[in-house]
Backbone bond lengths (Angstrom), bond angles and torsions (degrees), N, CA, C in turn:
res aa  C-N    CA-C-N  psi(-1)  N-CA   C-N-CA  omega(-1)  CA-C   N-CA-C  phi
1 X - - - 1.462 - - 1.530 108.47 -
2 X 1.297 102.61 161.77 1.916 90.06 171.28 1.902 90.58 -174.48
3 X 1.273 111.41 106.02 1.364 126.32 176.72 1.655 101.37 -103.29
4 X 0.907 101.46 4.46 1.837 85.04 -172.61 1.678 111.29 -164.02
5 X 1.142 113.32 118.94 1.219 93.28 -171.59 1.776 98.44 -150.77
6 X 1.362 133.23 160.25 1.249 147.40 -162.34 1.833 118.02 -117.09
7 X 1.470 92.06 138.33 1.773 93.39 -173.87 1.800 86.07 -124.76
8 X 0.987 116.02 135.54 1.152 141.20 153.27 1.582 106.50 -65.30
9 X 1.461 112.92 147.64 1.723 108.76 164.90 1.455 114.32 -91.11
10 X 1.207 111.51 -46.39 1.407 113.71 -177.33 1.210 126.73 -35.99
11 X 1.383 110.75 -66.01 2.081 119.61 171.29 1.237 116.03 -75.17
12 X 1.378 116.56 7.89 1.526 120.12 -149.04 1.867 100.42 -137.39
13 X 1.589 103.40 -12.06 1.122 104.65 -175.55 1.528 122.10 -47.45
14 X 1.629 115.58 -58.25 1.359 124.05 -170.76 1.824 107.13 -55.71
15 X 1.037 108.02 -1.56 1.751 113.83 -174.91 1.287 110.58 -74.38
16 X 1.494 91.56 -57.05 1.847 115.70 -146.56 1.633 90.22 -93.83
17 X 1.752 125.78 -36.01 1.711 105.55 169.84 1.184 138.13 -66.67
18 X 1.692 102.31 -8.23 1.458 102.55 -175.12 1.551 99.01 -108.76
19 X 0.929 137.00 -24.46 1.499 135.96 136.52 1.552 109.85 -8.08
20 X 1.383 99.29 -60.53 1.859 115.94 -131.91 1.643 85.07 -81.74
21 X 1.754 120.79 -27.58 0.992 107.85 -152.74 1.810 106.57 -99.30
22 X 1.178 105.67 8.11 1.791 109.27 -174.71 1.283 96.93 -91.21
23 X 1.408 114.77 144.15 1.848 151.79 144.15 1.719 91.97 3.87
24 X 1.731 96.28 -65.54 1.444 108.83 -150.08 1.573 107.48 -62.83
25 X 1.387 113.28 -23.58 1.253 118.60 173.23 1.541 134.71 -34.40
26 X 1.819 95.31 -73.90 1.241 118.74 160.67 1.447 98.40 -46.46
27 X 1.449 127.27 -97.09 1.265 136.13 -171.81 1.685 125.26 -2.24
28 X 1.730 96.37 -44.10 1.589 94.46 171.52 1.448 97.85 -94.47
29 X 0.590 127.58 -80.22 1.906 116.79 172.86 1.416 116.88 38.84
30 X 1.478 83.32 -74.05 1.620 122.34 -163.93 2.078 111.32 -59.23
31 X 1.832 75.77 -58.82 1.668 95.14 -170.08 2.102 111.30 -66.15
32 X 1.437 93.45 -24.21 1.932 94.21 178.83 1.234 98.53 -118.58
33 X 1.194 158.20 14.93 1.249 170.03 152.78 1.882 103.02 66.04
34 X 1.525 112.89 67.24 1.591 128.05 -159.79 1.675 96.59 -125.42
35 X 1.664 118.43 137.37 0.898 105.09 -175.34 1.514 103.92 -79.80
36 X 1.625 126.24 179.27 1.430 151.57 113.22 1.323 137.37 21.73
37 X 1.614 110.83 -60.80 1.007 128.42 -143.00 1.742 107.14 -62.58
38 X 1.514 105.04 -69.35 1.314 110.28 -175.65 1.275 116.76 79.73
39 X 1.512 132.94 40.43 1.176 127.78 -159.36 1.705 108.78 175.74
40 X 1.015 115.58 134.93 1.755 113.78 -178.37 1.374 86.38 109.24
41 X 1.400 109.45 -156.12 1.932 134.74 151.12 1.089 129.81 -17.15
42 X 1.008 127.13 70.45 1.759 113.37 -170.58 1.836 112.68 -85.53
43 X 1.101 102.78 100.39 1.848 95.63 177.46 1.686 103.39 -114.02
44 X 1.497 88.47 171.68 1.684 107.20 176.28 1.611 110.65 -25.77
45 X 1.546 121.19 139.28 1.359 110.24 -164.57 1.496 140.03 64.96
46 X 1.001 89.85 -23.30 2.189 89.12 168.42 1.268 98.48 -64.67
47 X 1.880 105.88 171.50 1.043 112.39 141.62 1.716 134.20 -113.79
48 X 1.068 121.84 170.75 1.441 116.55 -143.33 2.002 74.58 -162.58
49 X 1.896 88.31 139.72 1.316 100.54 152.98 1.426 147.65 -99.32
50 X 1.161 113.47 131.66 1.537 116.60 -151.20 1.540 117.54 -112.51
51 X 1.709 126.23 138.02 1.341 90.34 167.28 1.759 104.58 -119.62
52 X 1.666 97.32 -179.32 1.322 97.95 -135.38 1.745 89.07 -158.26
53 X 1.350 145.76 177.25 1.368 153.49 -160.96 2.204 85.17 -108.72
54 X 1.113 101.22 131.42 1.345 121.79 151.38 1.038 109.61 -59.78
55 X 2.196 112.70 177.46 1.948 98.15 150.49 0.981 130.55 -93.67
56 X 1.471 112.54 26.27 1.577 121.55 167.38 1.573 89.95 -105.18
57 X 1.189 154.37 39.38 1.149 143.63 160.18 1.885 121.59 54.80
58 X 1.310 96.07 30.64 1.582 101.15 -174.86 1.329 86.91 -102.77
59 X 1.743 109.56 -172.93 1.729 136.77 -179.59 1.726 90.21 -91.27
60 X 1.438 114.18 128.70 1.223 114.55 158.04 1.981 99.12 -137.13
61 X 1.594 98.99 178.27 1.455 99.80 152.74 1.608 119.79 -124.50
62 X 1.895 93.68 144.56 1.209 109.82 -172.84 1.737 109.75 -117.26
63 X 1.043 114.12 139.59 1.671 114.91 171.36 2.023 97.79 -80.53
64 X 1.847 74.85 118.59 1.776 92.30 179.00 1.571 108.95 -114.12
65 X 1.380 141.25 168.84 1.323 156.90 119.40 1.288 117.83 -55.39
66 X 1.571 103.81 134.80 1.436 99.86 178.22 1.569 122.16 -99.83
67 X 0.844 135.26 121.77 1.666 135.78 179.50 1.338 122.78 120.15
68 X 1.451 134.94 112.48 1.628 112.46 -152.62 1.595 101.18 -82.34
69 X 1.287 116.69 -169.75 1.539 108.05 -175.16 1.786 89.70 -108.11
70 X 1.553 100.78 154.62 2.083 116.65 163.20 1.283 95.54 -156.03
71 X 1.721 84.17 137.83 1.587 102.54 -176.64 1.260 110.85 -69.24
72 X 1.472 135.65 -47.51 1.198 151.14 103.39 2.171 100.09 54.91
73 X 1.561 87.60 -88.13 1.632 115.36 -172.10 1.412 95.64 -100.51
74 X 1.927 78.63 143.73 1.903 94.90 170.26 1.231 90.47 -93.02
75 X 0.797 131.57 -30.16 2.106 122.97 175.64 1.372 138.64 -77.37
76 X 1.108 125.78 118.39 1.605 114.10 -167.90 1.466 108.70 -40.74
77 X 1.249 114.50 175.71 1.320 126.59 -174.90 1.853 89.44 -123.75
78 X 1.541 105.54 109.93 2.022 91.77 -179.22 1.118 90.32 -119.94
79 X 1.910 145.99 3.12 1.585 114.67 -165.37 2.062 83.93 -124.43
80 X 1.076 122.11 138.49 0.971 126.98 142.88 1.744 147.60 -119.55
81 X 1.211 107.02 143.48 2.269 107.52 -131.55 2.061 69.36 -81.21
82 X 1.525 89.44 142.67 1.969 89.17 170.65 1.637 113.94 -104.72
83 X 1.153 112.65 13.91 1.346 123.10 -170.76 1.859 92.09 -96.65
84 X 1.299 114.78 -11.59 1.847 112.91 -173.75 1.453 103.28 -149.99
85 X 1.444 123.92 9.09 1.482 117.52 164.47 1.585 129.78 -64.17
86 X 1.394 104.75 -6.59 1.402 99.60 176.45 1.723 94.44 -104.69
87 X 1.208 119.89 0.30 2.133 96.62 170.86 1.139 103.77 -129.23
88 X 1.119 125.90 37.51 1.651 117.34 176.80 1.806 86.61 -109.06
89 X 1.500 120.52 159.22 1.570 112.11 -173.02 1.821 104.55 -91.74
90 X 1.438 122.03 -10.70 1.220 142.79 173.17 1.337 113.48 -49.86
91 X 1.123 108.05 -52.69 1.570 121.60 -155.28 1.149 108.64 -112.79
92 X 1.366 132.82 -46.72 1.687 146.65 -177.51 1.547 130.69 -28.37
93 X 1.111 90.65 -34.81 1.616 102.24 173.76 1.374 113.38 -92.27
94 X 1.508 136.80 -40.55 0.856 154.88 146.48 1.691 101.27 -24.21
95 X 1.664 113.41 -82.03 1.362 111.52 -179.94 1.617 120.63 -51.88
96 X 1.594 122.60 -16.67 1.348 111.67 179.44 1.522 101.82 -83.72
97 X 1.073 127.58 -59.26 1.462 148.67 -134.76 1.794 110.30 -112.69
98 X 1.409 111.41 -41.04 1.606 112.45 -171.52 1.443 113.61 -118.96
99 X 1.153 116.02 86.66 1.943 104.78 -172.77 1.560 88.44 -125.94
100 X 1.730 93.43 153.98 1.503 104.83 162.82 1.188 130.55 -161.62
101 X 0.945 144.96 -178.30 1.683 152.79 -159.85 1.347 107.84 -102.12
102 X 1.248 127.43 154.14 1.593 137.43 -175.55 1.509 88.78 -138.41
103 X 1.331 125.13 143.89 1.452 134.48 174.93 1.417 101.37 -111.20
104 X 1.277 138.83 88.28 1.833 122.41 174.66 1.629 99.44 -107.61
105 X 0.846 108.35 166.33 1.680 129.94 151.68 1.807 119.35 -48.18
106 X 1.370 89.83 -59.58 1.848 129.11 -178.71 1.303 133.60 -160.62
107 X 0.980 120.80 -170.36 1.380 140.59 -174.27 1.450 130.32 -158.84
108 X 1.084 133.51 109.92 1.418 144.26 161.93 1.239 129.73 -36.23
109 X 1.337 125.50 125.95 1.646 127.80 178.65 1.354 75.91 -123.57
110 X 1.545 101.68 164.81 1.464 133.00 137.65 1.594 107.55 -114.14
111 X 0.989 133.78 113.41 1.630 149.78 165.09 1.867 122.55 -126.05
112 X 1.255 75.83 162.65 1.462 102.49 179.26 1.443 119.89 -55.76
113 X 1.221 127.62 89.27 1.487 103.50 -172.23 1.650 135.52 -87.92
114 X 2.031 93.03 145.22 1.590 85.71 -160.05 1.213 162.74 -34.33
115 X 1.687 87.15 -16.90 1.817 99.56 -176.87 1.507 97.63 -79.78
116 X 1.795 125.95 20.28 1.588 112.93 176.32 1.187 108.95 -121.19
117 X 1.298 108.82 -1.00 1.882 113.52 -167.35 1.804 86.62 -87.54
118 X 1.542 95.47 125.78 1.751 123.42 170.54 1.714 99.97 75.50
119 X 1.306 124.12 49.40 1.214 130.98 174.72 1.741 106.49 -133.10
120 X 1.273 107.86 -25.28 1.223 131.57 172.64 1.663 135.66 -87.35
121 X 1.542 111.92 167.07 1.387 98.64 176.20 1.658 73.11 -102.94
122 X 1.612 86.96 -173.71 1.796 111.86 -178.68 1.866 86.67 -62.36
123 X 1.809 121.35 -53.62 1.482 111.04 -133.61 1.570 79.39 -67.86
124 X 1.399 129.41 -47.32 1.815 132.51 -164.04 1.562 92.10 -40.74
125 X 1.041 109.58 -67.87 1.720 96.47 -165.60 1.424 131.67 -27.09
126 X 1.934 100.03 -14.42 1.599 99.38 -158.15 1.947 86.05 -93.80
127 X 1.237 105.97 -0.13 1.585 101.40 -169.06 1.844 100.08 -99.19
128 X 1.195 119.07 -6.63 1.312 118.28 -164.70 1.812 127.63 -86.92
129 X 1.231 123.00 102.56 1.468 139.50 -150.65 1.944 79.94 -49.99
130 X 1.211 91.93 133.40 1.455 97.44 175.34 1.394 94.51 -97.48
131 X 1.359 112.67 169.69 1.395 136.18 167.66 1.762 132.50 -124.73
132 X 1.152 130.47 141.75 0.895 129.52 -169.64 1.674 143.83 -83.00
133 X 1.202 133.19 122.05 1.404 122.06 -129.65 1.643 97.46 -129.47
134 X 1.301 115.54 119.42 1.516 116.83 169.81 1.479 94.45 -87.40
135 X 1.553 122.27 124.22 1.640 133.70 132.37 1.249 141.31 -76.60
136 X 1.598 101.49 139.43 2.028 80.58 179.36 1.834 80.93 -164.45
137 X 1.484 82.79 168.31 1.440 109.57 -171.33 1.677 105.10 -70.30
138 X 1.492 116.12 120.38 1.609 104.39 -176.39 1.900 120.20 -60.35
139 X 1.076 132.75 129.18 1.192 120.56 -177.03 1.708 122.85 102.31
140 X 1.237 98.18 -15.32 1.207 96.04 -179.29 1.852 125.50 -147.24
141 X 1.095 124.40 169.42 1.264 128.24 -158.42 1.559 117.47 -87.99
142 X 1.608 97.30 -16.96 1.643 112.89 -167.83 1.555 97.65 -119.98
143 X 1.119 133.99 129.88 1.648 140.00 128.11 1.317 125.62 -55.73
144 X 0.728 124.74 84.49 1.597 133.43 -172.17 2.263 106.24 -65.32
145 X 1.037 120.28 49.23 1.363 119.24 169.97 1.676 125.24 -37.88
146 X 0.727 111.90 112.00 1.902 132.01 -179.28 1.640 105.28 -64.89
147 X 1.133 130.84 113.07 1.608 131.83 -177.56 1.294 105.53 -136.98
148 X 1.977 123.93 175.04 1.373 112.20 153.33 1.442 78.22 -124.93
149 X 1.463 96.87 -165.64 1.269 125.86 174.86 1.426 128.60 -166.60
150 X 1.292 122.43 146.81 1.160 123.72 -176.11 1.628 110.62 -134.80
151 X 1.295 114.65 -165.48 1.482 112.29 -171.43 1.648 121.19 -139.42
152 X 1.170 89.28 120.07 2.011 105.26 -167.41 1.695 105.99 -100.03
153 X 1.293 93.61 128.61 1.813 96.60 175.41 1.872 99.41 -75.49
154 X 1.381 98.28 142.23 1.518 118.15 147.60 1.713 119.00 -155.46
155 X 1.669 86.87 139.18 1.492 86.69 -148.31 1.330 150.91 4.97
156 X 1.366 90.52 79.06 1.710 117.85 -179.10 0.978 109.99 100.01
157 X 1.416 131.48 -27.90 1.569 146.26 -146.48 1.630 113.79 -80.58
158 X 1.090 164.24 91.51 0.903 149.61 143.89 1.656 131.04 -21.99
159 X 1.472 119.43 93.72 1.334 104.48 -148.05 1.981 103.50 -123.40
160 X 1.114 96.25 121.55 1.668 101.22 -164.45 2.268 86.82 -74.03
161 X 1.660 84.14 132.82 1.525 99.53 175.02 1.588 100.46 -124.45
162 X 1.467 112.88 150.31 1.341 117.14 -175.90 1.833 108.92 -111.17
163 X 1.381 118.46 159.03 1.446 117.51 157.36 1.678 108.98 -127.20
164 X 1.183 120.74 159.85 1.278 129.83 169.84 1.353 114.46 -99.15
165 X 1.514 132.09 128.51 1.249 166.02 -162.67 2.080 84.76 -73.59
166 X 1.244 113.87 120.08 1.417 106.73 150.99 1.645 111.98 -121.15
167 X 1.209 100.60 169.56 1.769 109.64 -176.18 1.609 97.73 -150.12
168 X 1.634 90.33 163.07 1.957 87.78 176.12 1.253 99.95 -62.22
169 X 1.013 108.64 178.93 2.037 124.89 171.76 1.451 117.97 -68.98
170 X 0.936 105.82 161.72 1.396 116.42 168.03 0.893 146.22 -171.06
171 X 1.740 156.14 157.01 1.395 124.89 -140.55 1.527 129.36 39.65
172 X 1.249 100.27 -149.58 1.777 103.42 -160.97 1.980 104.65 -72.21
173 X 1.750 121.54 6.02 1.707 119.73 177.96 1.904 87.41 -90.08
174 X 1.124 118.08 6.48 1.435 102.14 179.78 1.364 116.41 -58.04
175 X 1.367 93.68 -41.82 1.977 104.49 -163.57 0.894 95.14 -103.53
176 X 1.615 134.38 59.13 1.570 148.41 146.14 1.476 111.07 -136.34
177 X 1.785 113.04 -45.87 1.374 96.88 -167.15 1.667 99.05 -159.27
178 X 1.087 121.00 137.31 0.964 126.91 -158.98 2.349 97.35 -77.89
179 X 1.303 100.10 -8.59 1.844 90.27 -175.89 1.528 93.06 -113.64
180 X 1.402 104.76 -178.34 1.805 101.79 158.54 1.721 84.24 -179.41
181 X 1.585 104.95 164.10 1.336 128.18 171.49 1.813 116.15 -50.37
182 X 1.155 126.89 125.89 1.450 143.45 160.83 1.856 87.85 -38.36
183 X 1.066 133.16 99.87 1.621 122.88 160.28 1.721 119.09 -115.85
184 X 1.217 107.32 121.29 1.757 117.39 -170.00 1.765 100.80 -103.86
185 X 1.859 87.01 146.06 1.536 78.37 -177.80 1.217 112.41 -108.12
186 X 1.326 131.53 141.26 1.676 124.25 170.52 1.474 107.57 42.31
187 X 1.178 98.91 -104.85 1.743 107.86 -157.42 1.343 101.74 -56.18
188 X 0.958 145.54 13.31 1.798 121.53 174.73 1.731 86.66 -127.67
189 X 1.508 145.17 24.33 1.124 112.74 160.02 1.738 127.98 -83.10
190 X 1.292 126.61 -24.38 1.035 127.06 137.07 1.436 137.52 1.92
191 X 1.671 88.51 -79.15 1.655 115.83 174.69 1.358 108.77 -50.55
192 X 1.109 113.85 -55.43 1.655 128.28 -164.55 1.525 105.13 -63.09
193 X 1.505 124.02 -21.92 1.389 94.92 -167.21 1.874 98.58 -127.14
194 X 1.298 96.64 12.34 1.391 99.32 179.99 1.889 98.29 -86.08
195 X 1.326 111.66 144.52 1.589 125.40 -151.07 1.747 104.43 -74.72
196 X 1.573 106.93 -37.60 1.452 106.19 164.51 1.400 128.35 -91.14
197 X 0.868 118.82 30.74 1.723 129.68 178.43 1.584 101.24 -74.48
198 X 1.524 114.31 -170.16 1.465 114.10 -173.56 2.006 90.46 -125.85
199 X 1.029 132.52 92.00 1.675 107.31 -165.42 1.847 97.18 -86.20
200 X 1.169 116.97 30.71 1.652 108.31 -171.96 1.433 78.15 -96.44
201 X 1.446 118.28 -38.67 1.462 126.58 -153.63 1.667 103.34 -74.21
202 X 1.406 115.98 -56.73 1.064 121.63 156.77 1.630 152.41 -9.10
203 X 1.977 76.13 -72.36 1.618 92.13 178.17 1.462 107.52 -66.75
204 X 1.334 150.11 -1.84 1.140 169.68 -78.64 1.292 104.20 -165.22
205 X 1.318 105.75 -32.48 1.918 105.75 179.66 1.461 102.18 -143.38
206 X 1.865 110.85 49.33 1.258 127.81 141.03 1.614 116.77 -34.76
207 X 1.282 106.64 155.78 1.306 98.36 169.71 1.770 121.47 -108.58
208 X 1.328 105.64 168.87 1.814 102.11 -171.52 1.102 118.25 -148.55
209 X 2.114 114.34 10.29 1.217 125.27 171.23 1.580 105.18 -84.30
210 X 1.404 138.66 75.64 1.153 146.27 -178.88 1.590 107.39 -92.75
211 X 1.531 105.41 140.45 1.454 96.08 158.09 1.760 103.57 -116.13
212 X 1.444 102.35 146.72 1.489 125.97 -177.53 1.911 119.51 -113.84
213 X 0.696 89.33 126.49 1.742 86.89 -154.94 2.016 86.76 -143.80
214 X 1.508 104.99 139.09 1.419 116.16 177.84 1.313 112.01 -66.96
215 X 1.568 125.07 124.03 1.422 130.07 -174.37 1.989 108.45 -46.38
216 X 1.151 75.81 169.08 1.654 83.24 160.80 1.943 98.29 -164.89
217 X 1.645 105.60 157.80 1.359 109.91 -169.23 2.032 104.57 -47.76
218 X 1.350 117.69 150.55 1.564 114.10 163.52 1.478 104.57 -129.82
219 X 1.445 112.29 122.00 1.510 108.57 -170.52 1.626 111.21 -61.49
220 X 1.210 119.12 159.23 1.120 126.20 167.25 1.483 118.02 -73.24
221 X 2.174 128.46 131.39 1.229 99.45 -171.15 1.489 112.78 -97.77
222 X 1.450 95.89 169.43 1.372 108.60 -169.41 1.745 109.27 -59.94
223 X 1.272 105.64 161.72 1.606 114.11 -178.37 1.425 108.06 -82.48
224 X 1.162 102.85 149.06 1.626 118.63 -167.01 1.747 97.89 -42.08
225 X 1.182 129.03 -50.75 1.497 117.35 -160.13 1.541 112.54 -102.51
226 X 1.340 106.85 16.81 1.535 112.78 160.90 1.974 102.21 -101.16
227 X 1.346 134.18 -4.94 1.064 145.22 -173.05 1.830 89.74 -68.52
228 X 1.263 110.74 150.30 1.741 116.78 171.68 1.527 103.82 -120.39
């Protein structure tokens, strides 16, 4: 699962300015009334910069929304399972044709913590204060998150919304949570979001060298014109 997850500015800068600086920016802004920022906290509904195929079919970045819209649900829909994204009618087109990359820092679990896994019955677990879990890619500065996306009108607007790729766990998020984010490293982001690629093939050499380490609070950053 992954509802929440964090971008740093620093390693993350060249993402979120060229984002910050397109038409389309403002434009969705305006039309879902979402701030700017792209940076700190990222939850359901922010926006966050993403990259994604140009119309020459290269990697660029685009300012996205997070969570697609269903009439269905009052709640966005932000995690999508990759083991059934190509037959559900939600997601399918998205998984052939529209995929893309999320750049974070990390990502948040709430899990079970280890000193409780096999101390328990199955029903105890549902009573057990979870705890909170920063993830990130071992070795490196970027999490590379696996998403598609597609595009929702608001007023008038054509507005690119993103989902996040989940997979069972693996490696050391086992003994927290039984799901976790689709995460690609470097060399296959390219692949992943170019429209004829294979992403079954792809998602396939996810990664699962994660390090998991107990959260601690991360302030929210300040707005551009409180900056000195």
């Amino acid at each position: 699962m992954c509802t929440w997850f964090y971008i740093s500015r620093n390693p993350l800068s060249f993402f979120i300015e060229r984002a910050q600086r397109l038409d389309l920016t403002a434009a969705i802004s305006l039309a879902t009334a979402r701030g700017t920022a792209m940076s700190g906290n990222i939850r359901p509904t922010d926006m966050a910069a993403v990259l994604a195929p140009d119309k020459h079919g290269e990697m660029a970045v685009f300012p996205m929304i997070w969570g697609f819209r269903h009439e269905a649900i009052s709640k966005p829909l932000v995690n999508c399972r990759v083991e059934t994204a190509d037959q559900k009618e939600l997601w399918r087109d998205s998984w052939c044709r529209r995929r893309c990359v999320i750049p974070a820092s990390w990502y948040y679990e709430w899990g079970i913590p280890p000193s409780e896994i096999g101390f328990r019955s199955a029903n105890e677990y549902h009573n057990i204060r979870k705890e909170k879990y920063v993830i990130q890619t071992e070795g490196s500065d970027v999490t590379y998150l696996a998403g598609l996306y597609r595009f929702e009108v608001y007023n008038g607007i054509q507005v690119p919304k993103f989902a996040v790729l989940t997979r069972a766990a693996a490696g050391p998020v086992k003994s927290i949570h039984d799901r976790m984010p689709v995460i690609l490293s470097k060399e296959w982001l390219r692949d992943w979001v170019r429209p004829d690629s294979d992403p079954r093939r792809i998602a396939q050499k996810a990664l699962s060298n994660m390090i998991v380490e107990k959260a601690r609070d991360y302030p929210e950053p300040k707005p551009d014109y409180m900056k000195i």
